[in-house]
TORVOKE-927329 format. One record per atom (N, C-alpha, C): residue in one letter; x, z, y; residue number from 1; atom name. Coordinates in nm, 2 decimals. Layout:
// TORVOKE-927329
[A, [X, Z, Y], NUM, CA] ...
This chain:
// TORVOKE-927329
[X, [-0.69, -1.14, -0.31], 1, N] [X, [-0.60, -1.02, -0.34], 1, CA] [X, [-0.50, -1.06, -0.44], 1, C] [X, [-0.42, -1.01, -0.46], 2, N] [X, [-0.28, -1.03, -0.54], 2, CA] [X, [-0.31, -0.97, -0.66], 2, C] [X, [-0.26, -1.05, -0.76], 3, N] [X, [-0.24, -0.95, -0.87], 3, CA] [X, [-0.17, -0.88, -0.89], 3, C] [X, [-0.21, -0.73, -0.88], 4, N] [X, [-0.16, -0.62, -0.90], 4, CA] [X, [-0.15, -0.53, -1.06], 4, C] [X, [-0.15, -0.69, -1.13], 5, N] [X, [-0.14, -0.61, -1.32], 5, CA] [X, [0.01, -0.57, -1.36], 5, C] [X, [0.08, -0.65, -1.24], 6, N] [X, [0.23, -0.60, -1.33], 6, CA] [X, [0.33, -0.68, -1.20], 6, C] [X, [0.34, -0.59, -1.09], 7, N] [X, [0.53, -0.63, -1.03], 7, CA] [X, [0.59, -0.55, -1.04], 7, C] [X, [0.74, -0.62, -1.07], 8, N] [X, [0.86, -0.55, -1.00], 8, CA] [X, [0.95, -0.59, -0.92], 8, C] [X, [1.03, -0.52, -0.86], 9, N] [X, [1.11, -0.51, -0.79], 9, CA] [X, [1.20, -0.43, -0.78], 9, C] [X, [1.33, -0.48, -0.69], 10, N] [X, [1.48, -0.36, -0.73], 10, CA] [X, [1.53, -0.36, -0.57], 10, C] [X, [1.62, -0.30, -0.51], 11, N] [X, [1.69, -0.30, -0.40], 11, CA] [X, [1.82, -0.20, -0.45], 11, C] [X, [1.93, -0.25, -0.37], 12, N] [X, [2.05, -0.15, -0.34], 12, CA] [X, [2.08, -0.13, -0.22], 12, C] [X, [2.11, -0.01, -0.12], 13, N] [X, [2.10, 0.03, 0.00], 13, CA] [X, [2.24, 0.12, -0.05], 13, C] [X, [2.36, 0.06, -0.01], 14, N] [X, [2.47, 0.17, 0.00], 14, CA] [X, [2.50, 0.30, 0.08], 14, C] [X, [2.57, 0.35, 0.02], 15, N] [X, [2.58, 0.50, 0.08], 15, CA] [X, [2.70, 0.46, 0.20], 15, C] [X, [2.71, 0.59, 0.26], 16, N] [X, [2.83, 0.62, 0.40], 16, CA] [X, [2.94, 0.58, 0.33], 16, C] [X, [3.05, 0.59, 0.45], 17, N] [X, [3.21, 0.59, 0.36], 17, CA] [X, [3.22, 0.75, 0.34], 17, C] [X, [3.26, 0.78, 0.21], 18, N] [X, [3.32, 0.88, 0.13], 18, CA] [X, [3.19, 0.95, 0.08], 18, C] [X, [3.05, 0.91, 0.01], 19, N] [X, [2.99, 0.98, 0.01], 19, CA] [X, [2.93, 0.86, -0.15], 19, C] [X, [2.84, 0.96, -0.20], 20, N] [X, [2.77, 0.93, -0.39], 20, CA] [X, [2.66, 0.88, -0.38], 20, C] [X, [2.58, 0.84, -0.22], 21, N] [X, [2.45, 0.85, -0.21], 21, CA] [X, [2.39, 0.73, -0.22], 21, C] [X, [2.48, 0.61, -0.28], 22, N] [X, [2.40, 0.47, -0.29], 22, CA] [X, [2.24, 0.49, -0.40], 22, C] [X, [2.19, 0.37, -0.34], 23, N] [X, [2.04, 0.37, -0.37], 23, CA] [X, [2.00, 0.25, -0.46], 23, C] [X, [1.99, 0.25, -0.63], 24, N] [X, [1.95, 0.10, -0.67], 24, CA] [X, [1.81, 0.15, -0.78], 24, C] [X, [1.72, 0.21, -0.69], 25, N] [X, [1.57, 0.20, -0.76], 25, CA] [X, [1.52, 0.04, -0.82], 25, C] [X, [1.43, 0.06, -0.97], 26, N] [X, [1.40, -0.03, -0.98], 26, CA] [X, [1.23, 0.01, -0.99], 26, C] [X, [1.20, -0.06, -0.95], 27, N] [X, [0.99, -0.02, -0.93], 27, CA] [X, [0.94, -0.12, -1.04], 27, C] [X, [0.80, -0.04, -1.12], 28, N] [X, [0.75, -0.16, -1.13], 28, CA] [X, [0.61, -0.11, -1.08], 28, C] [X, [0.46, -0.21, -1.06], 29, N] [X, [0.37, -0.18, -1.00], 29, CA] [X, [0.25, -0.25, -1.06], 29, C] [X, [0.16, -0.15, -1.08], 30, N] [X, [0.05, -0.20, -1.15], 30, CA] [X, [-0.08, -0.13, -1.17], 30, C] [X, [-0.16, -0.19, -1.22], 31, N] [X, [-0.31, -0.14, -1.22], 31, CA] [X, [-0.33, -0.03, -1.29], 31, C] [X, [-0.39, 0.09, -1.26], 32, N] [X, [-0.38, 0.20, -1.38], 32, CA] [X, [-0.44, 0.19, -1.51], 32, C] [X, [-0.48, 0.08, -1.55], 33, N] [X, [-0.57, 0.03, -1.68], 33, CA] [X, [-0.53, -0.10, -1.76], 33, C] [X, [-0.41, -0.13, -1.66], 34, N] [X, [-0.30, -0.23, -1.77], 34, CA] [X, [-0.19, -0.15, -1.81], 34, C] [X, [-0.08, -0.23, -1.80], 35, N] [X, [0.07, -0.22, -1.89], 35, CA] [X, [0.11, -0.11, -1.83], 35, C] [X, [0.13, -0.12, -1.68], 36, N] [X, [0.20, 0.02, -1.61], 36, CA] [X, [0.13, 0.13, -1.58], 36, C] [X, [-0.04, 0.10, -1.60], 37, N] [X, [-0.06, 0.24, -1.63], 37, CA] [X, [-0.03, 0.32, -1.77], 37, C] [X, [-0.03, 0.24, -1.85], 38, N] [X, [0.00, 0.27, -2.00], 38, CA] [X, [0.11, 0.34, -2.05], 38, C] [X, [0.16, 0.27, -1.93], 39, N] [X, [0.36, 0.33, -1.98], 39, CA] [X, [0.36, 0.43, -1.88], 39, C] [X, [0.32, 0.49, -1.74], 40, N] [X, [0.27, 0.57, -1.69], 40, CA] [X, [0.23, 0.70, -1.75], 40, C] [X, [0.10, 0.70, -1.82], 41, N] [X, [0.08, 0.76, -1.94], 41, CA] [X, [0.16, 0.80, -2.04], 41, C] [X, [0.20, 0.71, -2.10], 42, N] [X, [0.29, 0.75, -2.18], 42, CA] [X, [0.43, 0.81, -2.15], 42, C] [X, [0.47, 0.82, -2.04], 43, N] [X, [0.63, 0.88, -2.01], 43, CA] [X, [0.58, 0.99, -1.95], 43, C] [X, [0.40, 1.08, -1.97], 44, N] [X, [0.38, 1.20, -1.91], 44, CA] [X, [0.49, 1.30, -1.97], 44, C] [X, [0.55, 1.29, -2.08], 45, N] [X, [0.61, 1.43, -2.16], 45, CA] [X, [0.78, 1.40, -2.09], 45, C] [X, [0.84, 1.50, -2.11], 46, N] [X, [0.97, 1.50, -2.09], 46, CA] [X, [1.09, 1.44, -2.19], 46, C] [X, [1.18, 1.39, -2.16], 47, N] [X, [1.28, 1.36, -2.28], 47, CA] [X, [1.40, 1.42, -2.18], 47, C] [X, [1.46, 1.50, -2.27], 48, N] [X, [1.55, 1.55, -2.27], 48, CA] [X, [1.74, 1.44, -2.18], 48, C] [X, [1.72, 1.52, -2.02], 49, N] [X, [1.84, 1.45, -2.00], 49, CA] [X, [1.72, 1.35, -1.91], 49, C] [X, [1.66, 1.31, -1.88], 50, N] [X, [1.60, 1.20, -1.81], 50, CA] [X, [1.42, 1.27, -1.77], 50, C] [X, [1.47, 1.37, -1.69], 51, N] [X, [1.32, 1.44, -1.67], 51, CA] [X, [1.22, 1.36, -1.58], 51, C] [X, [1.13, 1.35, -1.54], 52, N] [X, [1.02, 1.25, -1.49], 52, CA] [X, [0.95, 1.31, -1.40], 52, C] [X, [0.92, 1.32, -1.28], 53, N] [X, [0.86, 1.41, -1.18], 53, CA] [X, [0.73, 1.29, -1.10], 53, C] [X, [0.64, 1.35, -1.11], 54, N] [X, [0.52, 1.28, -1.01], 54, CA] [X, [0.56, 1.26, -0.88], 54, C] [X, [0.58, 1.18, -0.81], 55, N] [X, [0.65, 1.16, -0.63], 55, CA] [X, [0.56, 1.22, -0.58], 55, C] [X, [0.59, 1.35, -0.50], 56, N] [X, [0.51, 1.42, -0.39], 56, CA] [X, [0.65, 1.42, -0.26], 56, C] [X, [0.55, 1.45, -0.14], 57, N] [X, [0.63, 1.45, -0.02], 57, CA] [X, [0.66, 1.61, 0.00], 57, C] [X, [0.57, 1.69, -0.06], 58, N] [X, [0.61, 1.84, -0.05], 58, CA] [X, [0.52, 1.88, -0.10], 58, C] [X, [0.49, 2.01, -0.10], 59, N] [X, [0.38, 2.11, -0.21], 59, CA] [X, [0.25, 2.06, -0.17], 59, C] [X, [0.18, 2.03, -0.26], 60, N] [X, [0.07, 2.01, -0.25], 60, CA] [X, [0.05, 1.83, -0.20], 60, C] [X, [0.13, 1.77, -0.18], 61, N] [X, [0.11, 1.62, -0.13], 61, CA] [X, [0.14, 1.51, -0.18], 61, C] [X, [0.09, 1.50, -0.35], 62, N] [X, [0.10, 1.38, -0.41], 62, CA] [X, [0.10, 1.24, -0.36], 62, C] [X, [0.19, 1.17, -0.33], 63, N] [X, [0.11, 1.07, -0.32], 63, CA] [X, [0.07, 0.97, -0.38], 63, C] [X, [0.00, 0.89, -0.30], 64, N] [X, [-0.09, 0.79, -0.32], 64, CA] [X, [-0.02, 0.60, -0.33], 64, C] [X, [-0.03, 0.56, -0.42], 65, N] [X, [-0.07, 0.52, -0.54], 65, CA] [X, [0.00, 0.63, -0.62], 65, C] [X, [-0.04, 0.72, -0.70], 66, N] [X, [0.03, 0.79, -0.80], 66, CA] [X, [0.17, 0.70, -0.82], 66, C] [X, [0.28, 0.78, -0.83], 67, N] [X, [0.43, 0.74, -0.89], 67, CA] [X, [0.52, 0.86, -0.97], 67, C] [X, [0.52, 0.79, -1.06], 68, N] [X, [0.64, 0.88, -1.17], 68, CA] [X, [0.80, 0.81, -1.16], 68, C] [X, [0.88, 0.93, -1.12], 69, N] [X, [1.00, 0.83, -1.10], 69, CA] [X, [1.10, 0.97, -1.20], 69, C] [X, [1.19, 0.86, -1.26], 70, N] [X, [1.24, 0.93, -1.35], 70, CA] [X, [1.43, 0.89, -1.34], 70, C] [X, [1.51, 0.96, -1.36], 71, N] [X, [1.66, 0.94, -1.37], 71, CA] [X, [1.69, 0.79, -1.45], 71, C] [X, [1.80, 0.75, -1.40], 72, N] [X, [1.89, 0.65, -1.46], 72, CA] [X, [1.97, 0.70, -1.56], 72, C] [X, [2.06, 0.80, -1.53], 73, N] [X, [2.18, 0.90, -1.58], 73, CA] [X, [2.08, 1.03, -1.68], 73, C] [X, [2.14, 1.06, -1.75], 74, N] [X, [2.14, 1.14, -1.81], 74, CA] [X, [2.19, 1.28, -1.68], 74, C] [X, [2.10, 1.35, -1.71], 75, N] [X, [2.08, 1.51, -1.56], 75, CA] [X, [2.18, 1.55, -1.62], 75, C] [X, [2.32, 1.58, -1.52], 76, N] [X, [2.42, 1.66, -1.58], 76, CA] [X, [2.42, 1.84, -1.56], 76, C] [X, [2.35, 1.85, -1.42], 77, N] [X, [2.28, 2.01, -1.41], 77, CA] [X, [2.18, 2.05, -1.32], 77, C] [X, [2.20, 2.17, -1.28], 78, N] [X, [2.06, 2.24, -1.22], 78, CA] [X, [2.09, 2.15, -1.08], 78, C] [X, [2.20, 2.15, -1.03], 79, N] [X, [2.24, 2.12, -0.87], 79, CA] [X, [2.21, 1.98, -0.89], 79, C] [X, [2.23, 1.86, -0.93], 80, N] [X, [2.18, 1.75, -0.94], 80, CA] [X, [2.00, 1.76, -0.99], 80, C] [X, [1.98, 1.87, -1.05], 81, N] [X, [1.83, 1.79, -1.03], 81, CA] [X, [1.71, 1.87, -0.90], 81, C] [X, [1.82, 1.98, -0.83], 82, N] [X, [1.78, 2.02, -0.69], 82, CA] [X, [1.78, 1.88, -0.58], 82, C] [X, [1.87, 1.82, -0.62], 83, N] [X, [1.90, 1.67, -0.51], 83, CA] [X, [1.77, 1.59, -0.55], 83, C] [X, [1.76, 1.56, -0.69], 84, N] [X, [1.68, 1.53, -0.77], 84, CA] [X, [1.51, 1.55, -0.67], 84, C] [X, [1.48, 1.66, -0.75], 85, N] [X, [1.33, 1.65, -0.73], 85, CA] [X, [1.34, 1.75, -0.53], 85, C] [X, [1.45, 1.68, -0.45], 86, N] [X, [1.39, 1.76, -0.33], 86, CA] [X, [1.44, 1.65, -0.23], 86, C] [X, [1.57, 1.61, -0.14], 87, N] [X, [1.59, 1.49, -0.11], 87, CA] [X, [1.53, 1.37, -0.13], 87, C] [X, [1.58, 1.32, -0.25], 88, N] [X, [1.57, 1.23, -0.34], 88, CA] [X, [1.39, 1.23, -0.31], 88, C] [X, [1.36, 1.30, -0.40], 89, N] [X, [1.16, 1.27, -0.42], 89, CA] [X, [1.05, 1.29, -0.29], 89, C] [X, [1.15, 1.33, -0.15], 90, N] [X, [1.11, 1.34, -0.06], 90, CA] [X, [1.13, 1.24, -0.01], 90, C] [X, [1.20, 1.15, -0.01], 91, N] [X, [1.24, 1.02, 0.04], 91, CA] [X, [1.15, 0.93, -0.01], 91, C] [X, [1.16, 0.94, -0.17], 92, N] [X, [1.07, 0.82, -0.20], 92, CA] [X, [0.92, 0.83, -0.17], 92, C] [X, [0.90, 0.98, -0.15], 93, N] [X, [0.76, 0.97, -0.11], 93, CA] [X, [0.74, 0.94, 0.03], 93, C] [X, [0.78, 0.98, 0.13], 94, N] [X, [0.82, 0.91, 0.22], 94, CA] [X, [0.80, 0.78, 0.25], 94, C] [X, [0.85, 0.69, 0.17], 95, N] [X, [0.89, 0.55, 0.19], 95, CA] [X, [0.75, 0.49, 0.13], 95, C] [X, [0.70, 0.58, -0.01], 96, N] [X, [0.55, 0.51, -0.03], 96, CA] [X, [0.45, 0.56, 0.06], 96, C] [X, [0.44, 0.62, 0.12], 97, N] [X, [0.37, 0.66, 0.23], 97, CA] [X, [0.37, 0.56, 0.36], 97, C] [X, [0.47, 0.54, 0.39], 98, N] [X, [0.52, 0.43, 0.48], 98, CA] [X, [0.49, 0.29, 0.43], 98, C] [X, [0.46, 0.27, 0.33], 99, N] [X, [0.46, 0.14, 0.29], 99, CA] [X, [0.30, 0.11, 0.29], 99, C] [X, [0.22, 0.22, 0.26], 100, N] [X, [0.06, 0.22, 0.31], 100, CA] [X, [0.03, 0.23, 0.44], 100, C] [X, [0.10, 0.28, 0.51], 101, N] [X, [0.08, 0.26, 0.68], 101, CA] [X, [0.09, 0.16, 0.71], 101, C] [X, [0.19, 0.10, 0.62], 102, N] [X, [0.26, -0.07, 0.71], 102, CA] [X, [0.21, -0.18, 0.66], 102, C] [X, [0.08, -0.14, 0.56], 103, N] [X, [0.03, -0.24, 0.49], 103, CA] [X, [0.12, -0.30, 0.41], 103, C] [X, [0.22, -0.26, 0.34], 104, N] [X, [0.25, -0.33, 0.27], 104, CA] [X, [0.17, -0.30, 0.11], 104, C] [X, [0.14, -0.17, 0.09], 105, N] [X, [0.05, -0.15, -0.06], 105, CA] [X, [-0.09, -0.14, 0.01], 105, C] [X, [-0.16, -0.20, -0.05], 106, N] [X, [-0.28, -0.20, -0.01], 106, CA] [X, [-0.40, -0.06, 0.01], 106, C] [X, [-0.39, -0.02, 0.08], 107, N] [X, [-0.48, 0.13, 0.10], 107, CA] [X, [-0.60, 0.12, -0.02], 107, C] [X, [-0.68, 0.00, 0.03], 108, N] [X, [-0.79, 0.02, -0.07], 108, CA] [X, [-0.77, 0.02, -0.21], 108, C] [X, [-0.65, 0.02, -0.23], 109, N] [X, [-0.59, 0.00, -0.37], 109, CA] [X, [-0.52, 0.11, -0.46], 109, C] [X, [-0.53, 0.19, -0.36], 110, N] [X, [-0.41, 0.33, -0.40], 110, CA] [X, [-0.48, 0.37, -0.49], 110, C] [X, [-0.59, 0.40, -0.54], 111, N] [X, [-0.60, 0.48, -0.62], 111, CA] [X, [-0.62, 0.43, -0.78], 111, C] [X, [-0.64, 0.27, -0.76], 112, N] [X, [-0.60, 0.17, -0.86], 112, CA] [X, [-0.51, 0.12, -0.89], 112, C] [X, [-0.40, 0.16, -0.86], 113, N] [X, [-0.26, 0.10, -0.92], 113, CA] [X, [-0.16, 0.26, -0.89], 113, C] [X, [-0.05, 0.24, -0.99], 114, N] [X, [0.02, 0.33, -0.97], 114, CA] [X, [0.18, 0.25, -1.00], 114, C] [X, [0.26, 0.33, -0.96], 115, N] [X, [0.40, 0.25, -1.00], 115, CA] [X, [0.51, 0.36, -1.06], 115, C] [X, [0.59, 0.30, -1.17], 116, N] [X, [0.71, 0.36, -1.20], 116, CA] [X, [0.84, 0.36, -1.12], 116, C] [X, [0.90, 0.46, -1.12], 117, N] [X, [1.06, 0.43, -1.08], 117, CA] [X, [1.15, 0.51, -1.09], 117, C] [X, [1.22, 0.39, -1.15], 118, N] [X, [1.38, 0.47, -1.21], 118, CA] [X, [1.49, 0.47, -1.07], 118, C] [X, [1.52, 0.54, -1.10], 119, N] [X, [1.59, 0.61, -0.99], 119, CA] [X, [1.80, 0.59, -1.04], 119, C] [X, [1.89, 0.57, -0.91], 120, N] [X, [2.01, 0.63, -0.92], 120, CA] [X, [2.04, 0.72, -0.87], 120, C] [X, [2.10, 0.81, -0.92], 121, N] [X, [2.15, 0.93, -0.84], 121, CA] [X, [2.31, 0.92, -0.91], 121, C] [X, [2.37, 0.89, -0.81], 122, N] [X, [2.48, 0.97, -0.91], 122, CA] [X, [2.57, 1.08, -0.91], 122, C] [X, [2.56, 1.10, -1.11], 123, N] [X, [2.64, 1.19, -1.12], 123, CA] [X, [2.75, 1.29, -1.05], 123, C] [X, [2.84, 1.24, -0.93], 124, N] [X, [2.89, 1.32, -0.92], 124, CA] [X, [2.86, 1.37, -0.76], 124, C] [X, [2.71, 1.30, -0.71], 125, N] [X, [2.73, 1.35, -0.58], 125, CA] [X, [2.64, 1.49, -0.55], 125, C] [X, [2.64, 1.58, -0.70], 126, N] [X, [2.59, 1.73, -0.70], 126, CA] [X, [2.66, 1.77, -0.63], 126, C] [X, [2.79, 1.75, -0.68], 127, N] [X, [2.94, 1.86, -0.66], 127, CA] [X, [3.03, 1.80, -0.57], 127, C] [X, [2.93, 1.71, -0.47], 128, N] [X, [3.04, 1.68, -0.35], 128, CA] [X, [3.02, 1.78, -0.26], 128, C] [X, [3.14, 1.85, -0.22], 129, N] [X, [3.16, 1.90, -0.12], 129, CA] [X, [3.10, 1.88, 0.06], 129, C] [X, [3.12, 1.76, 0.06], 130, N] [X, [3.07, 1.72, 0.19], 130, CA] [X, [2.92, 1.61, 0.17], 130, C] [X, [2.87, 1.65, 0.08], 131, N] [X, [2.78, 1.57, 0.11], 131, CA] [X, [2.65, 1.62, 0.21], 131, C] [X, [2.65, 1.46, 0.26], 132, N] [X, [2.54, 1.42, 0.37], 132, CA] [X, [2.42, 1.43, 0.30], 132, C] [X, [2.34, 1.51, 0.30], 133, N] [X, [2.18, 1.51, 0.25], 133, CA] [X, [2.11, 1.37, 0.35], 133, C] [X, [2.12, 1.41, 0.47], 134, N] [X, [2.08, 1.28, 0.54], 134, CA] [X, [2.11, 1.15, 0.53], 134, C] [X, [2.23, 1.12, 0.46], 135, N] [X, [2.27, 0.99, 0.40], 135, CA] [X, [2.19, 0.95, 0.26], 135, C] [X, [2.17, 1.04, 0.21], 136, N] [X, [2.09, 1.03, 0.05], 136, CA] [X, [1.98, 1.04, 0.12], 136, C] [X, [1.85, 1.08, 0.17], 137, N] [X, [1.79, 1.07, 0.23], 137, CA] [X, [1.80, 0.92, 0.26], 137, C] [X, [1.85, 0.88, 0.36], 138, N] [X, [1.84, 0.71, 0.43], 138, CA] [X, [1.82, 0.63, 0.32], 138, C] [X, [1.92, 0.68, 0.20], 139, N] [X, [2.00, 0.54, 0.11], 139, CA] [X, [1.85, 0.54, -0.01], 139, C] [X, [1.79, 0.66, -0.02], 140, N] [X, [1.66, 0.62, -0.14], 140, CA] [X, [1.56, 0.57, -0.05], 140, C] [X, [1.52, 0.61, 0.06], 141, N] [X, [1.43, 0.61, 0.16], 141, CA] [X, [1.40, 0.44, 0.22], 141, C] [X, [1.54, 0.36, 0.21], 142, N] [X, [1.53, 0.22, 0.26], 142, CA] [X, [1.54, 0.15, 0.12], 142, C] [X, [1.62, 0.18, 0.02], 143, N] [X, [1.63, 0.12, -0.09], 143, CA] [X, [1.46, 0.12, -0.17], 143, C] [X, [1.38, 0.22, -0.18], 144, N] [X, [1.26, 0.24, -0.23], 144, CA] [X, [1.15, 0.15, -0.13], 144, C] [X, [1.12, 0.16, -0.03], 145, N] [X, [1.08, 0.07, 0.07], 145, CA] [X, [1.13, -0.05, 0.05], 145, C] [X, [1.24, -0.12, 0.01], 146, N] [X, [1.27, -0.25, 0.00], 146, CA] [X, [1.22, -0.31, -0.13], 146, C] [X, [1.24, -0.21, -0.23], 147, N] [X, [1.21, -0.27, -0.37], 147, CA] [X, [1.07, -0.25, -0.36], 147, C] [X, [0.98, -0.20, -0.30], 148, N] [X, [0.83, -0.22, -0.32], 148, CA] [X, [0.82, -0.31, -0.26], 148, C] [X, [0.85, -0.35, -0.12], 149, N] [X, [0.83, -0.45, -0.08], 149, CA] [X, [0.85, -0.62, -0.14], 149, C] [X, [0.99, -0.60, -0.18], 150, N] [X, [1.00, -0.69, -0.27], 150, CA] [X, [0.94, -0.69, -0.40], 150, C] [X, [0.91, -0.63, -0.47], 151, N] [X, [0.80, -0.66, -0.59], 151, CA] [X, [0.60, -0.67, -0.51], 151, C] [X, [0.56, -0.65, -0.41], 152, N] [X, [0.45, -0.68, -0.35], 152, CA] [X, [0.49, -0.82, -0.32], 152, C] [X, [0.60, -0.86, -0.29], 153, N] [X, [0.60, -1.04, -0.22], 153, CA] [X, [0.66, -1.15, -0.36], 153, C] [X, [0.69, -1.05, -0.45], 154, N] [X, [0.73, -1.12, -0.59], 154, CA] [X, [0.91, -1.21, -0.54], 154, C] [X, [0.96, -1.14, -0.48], 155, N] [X, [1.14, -1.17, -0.42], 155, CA] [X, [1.22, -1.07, -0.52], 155, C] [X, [1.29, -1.20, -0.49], 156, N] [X, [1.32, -1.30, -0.51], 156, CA] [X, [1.25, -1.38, -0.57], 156, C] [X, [1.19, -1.50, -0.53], 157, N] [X, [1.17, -1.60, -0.57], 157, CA] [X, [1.20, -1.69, -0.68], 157, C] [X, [1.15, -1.77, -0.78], 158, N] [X, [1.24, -1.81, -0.84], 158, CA] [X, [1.35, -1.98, -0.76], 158, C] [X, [1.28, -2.03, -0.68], 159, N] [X, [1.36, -2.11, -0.61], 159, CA] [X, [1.49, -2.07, -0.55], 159, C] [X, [1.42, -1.92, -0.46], 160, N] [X, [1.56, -1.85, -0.45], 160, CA] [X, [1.69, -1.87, -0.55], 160, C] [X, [1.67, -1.77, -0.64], 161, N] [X, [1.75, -1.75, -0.75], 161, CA] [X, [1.82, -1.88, -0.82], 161, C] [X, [1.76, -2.04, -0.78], 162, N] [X, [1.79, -2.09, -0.82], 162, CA] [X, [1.85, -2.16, -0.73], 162, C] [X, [1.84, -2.14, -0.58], 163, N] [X, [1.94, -2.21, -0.50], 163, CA] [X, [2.06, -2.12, -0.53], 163, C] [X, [2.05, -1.99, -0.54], 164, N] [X, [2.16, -1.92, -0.55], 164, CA] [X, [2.26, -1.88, -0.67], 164, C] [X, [2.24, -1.96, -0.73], 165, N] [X, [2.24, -1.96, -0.89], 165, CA] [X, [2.45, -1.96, -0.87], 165, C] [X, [2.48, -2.06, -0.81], 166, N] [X, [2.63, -2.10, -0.77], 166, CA] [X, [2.70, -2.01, -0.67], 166, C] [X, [2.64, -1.98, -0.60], 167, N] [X, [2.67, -1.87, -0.50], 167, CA] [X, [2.68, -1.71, -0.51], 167, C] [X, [2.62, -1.67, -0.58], 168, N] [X, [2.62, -1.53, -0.58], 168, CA] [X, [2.59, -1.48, -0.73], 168, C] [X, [2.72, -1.38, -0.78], 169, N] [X, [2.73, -1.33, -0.90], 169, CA] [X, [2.76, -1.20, -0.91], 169, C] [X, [2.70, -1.11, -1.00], 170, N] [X, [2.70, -1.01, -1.01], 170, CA] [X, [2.84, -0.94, -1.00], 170, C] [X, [2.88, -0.84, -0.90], 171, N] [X, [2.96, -0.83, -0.88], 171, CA] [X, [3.11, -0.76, -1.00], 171, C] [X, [2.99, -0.75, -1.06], 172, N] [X, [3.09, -0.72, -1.17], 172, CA] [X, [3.22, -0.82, -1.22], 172, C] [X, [3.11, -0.92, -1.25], 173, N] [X, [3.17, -1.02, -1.26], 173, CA] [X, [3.30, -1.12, -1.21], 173, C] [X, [3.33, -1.05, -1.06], 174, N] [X, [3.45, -1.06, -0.98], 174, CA] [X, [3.57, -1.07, -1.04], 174, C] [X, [3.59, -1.01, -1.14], 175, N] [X, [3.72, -0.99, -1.20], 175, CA] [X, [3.72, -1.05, -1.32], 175, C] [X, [3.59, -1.10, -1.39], 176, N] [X, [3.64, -1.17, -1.48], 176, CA] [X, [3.64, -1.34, -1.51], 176, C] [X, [3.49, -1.38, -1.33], 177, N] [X, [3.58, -1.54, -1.33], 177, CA] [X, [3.58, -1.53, -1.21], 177, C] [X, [3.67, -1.52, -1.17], 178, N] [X, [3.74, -1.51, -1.01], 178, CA] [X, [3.70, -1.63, -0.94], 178, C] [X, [3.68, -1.66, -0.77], 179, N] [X, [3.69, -1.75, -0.71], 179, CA] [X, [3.60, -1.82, -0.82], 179, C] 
């Protein structure tokens, strides 16, 4: 069996054209009696601007491996944290849910490990007018499913990263060494 004392993993799953709903969760995953249950524990209280919600798929249906997922952004209001703890936390439970059917987290294991995750939402896709709930839905739903998956297989790799070291740069970076 894998060690399960401490992975992570990240994915980004973009949103539609014209829409706030891109997806860049970062997970980490671990045993409830090491590091990530500890910090688990510890981020039970609220801090102000970055509230923390247990991942359930609806009333009454925690799931399994317990998960605390918490904001990136600082919560600008009530309508973003409706997206927040209802879309959003339905998706990601969803996706951990799916990830125990498909074998990718270990069933016998759920109740021994739990995982963190920070969450994007952004800021302004409270007050979009046209926004697609079903797009936000898709975009946490495959992004969250990716990043567990990839912290269960430990991917990127480090060979990866190191064939790709010349090839691919953070896109930020575009504009300051071009070409």
């Amino acid at each position: 069996m894998k060690n399960l004392v401490f992975l992570t993993g990240e994915a980004t799953v973009l949103a539609s054209e014209g829409q706030y709903t891109d997806a860049m969760p970062e997970i980490v995953i671990g045993t409830v009696d090491g590091p990530v249950g500890h910090a688990f524990a510890g981020m039970m209280g609220q801090s102000m601007g970055h509230t923390r919600f247990f991942v359930i798929r609806d009333l009454n249906q925690q799931v399994r491996p317990a998960a605390l997922m918490t904001s990136k952004v600082t919560i600008p209001n009530s309508a973003y944290i409706e997206l927040f703890g209802g879309v959003v936390q339905g998706a990601i439970g969803d996706a951990i849910v799916d990830c125990l059917k498909d074998g990718i987290l270990p069933k016998d294991k759920a109740n021994e490990i739990c995982m963190i995750i920070t969450v994007w939402l952004d800021p302004r896709v409270a007050d979009h007018k046209e926004l697609d709930k079903k797009d936000l839905y898709r975009c946490q739903y495959e992004a969250t499913k990716l990043a567990i998956c990839r912290a269960m297989k430990g991917e990127p790799t480090v060979d990866e990263l190191i064939a790709n070291r010349d090839k691919i740069k953070h896109y930020a970076l575009a504009d300051v060494f071009p070409g």
